[in-house]
C-alpha positions, -999 to 999 in steps of 0.1 A, spaced: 203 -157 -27 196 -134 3 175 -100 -6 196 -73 -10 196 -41 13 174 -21 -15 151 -49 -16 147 -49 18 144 -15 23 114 -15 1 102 -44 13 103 -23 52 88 2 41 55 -14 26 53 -33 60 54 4 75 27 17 56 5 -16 54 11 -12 95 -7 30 89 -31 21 62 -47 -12 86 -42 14 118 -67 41 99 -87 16 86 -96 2 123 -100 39 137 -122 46 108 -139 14 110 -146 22 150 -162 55 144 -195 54 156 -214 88 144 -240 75 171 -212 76 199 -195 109 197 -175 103 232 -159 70 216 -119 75 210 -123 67 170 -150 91 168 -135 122 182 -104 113 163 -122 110 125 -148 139 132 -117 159 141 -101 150 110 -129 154 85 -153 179 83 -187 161 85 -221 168 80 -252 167 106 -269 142 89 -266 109 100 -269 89 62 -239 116 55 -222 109 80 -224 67 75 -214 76 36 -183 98 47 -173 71 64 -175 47 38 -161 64 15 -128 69 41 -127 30 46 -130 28 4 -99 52 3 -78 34 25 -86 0 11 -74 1 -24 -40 17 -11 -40 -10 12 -53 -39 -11 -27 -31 -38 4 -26 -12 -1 -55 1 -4 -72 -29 28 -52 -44 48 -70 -10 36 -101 -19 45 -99 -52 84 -88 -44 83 -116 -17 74 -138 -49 100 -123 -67 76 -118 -93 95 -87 -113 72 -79 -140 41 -86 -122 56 -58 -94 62 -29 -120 28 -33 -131 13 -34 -97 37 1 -89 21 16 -120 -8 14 -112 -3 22 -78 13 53 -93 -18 60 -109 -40 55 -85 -20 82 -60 -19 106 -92 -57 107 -98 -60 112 -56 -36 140 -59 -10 124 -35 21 130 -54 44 126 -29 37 87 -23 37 90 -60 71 99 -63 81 70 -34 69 44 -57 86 57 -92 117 55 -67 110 21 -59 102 13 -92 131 27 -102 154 9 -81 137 -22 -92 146 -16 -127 183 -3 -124 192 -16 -90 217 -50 -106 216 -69 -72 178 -60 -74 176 -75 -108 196 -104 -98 175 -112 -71 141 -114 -91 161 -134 -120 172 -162 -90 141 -173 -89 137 -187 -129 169 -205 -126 159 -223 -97 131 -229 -115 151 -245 -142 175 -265 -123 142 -288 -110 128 -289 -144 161 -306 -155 
């Protein structure tokens, strides 16, 4: 069975925002606090107020790669996981997505994923879809 449109729809848009997290991840990653004039740097020391210091400034900019990696870590696993059809593995990646967004404050994306986990759950075509994959299952085993 094809996905259906709600499953792709989610499906689109984690490839959207794995596409913006890896984007500010590399701008962030090219920021060079030695190298003002560079195009990453003007763009994250526009963005975040840093400090003078040079250690500050390396550990400002860690901490920004650390924030957009675990968003980006557990979206893309979350993708993988509906790709996999993998239902109950999926909810409990969204929940703790959820979570994490929560404790950051970010309610918005918050509120994106308890739609999408709420399509998941009451979405029939949605359900059927991640139920194809256990029959198939249990056709070869017979």
């Amino acid at each position: 069975m094809k996905a259906p449109l709600s499953i792709k729809i989610i499906q689109g848009f984690m490839i959207l925002q794995i596409f913006v997290l890896v984007s500010l991840y590399v701008i962030v990653e090219l920021a060079d606090p030695m190298n003002l004039s560079y195009w990453a740097s003007k763009i994250v020391f526009r963005m975040v107020d840093m400090p003078q210091d040079m250690l500050e400034q390396s550990y400002v900019l860690g901490r920004l790669k650390g924030m957009l990696m675990f968003p980006l870590f557990f979206t893309s696993l979350l993708a993988l996981f509906i790709k996999l059809r993998m239902l109950k593995t999926s909810i409990g990646c969204i929940i703790l997505i959820m979570l994490l967004d929560v404790s950051k404050g970010t309610f918005l994306v918050a509120i994106v994923y308890l739609v999408i986990l709420l399509v998941l759950l009451n979405n029939k075509q949605a359900k059927v879809y991640f139920q194809q994959k256990r029959k198939t299952k249990a056709a070869e085993a017979a």
